[in-house]
N, C-alpha and C positions, 0 to 999 in steps of 0.2 A: 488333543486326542479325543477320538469319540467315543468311548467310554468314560472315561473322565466328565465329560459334558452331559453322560446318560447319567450320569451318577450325580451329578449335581443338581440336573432338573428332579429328579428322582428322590432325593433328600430333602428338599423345599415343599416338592409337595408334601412328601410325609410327614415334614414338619407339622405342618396343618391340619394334617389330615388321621394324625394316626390316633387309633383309640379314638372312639365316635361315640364314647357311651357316657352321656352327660353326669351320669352321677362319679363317673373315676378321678381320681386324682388329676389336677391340672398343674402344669411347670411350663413356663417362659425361660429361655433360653438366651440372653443378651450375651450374644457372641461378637465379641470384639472385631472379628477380624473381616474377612470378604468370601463369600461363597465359593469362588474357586482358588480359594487360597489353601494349599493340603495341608495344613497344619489344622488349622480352623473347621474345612472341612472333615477330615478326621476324628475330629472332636464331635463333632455335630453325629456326624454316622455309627460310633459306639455309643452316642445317650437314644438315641431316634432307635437302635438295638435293643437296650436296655429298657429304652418306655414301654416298649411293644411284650416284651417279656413280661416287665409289671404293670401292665394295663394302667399305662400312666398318659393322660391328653399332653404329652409335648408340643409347644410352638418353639421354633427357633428365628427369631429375629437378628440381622447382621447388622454389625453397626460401618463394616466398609473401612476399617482403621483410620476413626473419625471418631475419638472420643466425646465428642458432641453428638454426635449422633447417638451414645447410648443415653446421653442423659433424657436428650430428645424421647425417647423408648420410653424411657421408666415415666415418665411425666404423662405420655398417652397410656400408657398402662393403668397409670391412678386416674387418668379422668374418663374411663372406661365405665360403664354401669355395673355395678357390682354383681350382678351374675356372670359378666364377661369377666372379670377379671380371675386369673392366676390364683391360685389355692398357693405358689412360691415362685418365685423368681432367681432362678441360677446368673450368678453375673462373676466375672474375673474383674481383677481392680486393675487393669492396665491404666495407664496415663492418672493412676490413682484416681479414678469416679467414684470406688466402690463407696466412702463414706456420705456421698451427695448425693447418688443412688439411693443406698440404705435410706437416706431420710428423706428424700421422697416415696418411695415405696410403703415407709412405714406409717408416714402420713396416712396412708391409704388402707391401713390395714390387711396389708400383703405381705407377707412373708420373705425375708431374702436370705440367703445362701452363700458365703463367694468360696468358689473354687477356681485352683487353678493359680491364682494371686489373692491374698490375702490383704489385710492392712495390718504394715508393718512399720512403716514411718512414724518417728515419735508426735508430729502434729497430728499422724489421724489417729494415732491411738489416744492421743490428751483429746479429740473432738469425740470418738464416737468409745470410748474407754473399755468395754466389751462386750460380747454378746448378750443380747438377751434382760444387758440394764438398761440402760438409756435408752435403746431405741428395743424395746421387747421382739420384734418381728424380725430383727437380724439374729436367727437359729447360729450362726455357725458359720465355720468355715474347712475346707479341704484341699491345704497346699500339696503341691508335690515338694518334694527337697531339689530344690533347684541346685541349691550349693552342689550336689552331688554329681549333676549334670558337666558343672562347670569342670568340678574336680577329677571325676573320671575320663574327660574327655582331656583335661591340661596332663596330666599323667601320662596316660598311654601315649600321646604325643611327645611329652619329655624323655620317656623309655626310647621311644622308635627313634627319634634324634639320636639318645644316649649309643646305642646300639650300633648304630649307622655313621657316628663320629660327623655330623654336620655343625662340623665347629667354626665359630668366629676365629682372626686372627689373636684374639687374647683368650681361646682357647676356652671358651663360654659359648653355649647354645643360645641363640637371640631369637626371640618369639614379637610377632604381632599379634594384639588381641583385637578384634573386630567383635563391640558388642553391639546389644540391642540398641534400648532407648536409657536415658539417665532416669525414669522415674516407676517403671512398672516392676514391683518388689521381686519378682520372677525374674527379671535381667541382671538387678542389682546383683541377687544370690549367684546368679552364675558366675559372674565376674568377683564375686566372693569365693569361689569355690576353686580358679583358674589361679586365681595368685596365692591358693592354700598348697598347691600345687607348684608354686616355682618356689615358693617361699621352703620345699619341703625338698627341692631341689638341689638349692644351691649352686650349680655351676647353672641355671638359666637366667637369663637378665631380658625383659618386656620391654623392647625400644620403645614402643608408642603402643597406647590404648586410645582407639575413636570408638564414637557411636554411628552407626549407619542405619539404624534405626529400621530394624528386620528386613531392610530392601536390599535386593539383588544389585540392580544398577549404582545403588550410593555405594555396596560395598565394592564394586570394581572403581569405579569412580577414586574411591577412598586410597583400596589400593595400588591403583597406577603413582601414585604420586609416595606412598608409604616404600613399595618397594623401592623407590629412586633415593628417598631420604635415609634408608636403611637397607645398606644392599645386601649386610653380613646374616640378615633376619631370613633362616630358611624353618622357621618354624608357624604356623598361622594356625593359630587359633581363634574359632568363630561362636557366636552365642547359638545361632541357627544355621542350618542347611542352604537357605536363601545365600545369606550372606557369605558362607565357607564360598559357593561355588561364584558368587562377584569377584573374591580373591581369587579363586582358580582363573576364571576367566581372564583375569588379567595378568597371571603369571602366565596364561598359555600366550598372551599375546605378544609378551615379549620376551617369548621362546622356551619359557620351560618347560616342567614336564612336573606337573603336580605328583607325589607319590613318588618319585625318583629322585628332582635334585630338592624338592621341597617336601614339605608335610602338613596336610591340611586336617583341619577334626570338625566338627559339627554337631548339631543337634539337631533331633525331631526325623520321623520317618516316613519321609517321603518315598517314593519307589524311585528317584533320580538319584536322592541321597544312600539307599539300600544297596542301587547296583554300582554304585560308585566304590561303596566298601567294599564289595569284592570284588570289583577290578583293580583294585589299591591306590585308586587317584584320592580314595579319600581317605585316611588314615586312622582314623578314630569317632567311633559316630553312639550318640548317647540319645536313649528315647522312649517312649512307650507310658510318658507322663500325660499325653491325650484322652487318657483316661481316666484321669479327674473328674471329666461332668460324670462321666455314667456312675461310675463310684457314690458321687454325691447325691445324686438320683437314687442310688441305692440308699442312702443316710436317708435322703426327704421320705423314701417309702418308709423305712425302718419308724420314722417318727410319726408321720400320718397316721399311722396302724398301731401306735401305743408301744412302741419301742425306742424310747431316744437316746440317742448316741452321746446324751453328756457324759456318761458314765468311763469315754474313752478321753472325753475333753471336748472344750467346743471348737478353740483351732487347733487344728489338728494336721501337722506339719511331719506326712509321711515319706517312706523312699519310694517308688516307686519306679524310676528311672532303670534299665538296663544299658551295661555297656556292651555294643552288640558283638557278635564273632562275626565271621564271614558267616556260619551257618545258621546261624541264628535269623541273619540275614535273608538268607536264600527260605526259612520257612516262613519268618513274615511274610514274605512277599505272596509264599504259594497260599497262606491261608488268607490274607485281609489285601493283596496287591488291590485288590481291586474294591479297596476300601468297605467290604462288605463284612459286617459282624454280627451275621444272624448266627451263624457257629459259634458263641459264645453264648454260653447261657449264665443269665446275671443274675438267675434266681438265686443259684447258690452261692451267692453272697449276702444277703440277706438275713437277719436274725431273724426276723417276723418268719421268711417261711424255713427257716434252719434253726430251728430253736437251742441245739448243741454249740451253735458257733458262738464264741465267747468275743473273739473277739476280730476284727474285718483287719486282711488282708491287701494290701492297695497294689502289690510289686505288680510289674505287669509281665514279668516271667510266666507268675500260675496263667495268666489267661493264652501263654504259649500252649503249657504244658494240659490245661484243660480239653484245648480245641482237638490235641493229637491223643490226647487219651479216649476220645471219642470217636477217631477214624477208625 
């Protein structure tokens, strides 16, 4: 789409380029994922928002879903001359880098950040044990509740089956899970949160749980061969959007009809997965946790300026997710379809310039309810 394409050249340069005033704050951005990938770009386009409101020099750097690649990052980062370098570096711990990041970076005397994904695994919490001691330069961290993702989207999918009577022959609703990857603490949790959700059921029983590992094509792949081993499974639930719609795609190919004789759910808000919800092919869709970097962006200002957020904790493991409506639906689209979040103002999130505010906000509701309190 050629918007989408304007919007991505559009976001790299400003990556680069935005706030040009040598003495403001600087932030590096190791984004995991691939420039036109909506999820990731998403992300990028509400901090690159947010910088510009707090006159913060953001770069955003893609790692291409090539966890070597970020390491590759942080390592050119450190061996930068120390005028070039990052006043902080924002990184997600997918494929679990974040603690061999962290210590490269601190090596260098840079500051890191992780949002988004935390370290949560007991080896990396015995290697880097927490903020701020061993490694001084790692401030913090700003998860979403993924669990929440997992859980509000395995629900409303169990309700709509329960509702609609799409029963097995032993009289049990049979669900596929189609998750991320087995190691990035943000996948694990959903798929923590999916079976708090059948477990709370009781008449649902999970034929098969795979990894397709956030791709579109594995997860059709995956499911052409799931549906055949599990014909009674008309329930499908996915950790992402990407993936939901690999499953669709391959229930349409051997003639169903997603939202009628099946029920799909997903995550993250894309404008395919937005308008899918309200034509009802998709069933249940959870999201608006993309706003993690700006958020944290907002933390890194509060601290640069003599406000630090220990006072709330240093990981900091908030809700943020919505489970959307159809209408819900149809206003993201009108305000941010086209991925743009200058209509958000991030100021006021801030302690440093909101001195009354005691304590930050993450849900990504208010930034619905802000945008139309201002039309």
């Amino acid at each position: 789409m050629c918007w989408l394409r304007s919007v991505i050249i559009f976001s790299l340069s400003l990556g680069y380029f935005l706030c040009c005033d040598a003495a403001a704050m600087s932030v590096t951005f190791l984004n995991p994922g691939k420039p036109d990938e909506i999820y990731w770009l998403t992300a990028s386009n509400s901090m690159l928002a947010a910088a510009k409101d707090l006159d913060v020099r953001l770069e955003v750097l893609y790692a291409n879903r090539n966890h070597l690649n970020t390491l590759t990052q942080a390592k050119q980062l450190a061996a930068r001359e120390v005028k070039d370098r990052p006043d902080y570096v924002i990184l997600s711990n997918d494929h679990a880098v974040g603690f061999e990041v962290i210590r490269i970076l601190d090596a260098a005397n840079i500051k890191t950040f992780l949002a988004f994904s935390g370290l949560r695994e007991q080896s990396e919490r015995l290697l880097a044990t927490v903020p701020r001691l061993h490694f001084p330069g790692w401030l913090g961290s700003l998860e979403p509740r993924a669990e929440e993702a997992g859980y509000l989207t395995a629900r409303a999918l169990i309700q709509h089956g329960q509702q609609n009577q799409l029963l097995g022959s032993d009289g049990r609703l049979h669900m596929l899970a189609i998750a991320g990857d087995r190691s990035t603490p943000a996948s694990l949790k959903r798929n923590e949160g999916m079976r708090r959700a059948v477990a709370e059921a009781k008449d649902v029983v999970v034929d098969q749980e795979v990894y397709a590992e956030w791709s579109r094509a594995k997860a059709q792949e995956q499911s052409e061969w799931l549906f055949q081993r599990h014909p009674q499974a008309r329930l499908i639930w996915a950790g992402s959007d990407l993936m939901a719609f690999g499953a669709m795609d391959s229930w349409k190919n051997k003639g169903g009809q997603p939202g009628k004789d099946a029920y799909f759910s997903a995550v993250n808000t894309s404008s395919e997965a937005l308008a899918a919800l309200e034509s009802g092919s998709l069933t249940a869709l959870a999201g608006g946790h993309f706003i993690a970097g700006a958020f944290g962006l907002v933390m890194l200002y509060d601290y640069h300026h003599g406000k630090d957020f220990k006072d709330e904790g240093l990981e900091l493991d908030r809700s943020m997710f919505i489970l959307f409506s159809k209408d819900e639906a149809r206003r993201f689209q009108r305000h941010f379809g086209r991925l743009d979040f200058s209509q958000v103002d991030f100021k006021k999130f801030s302690k440093v310039l909101n001195p009354k505010l005691k304590k930050y906000d993450f849900n990504f509701r208010q930034i619905l309810t802000q945008v139309e309190k201002h039309q």
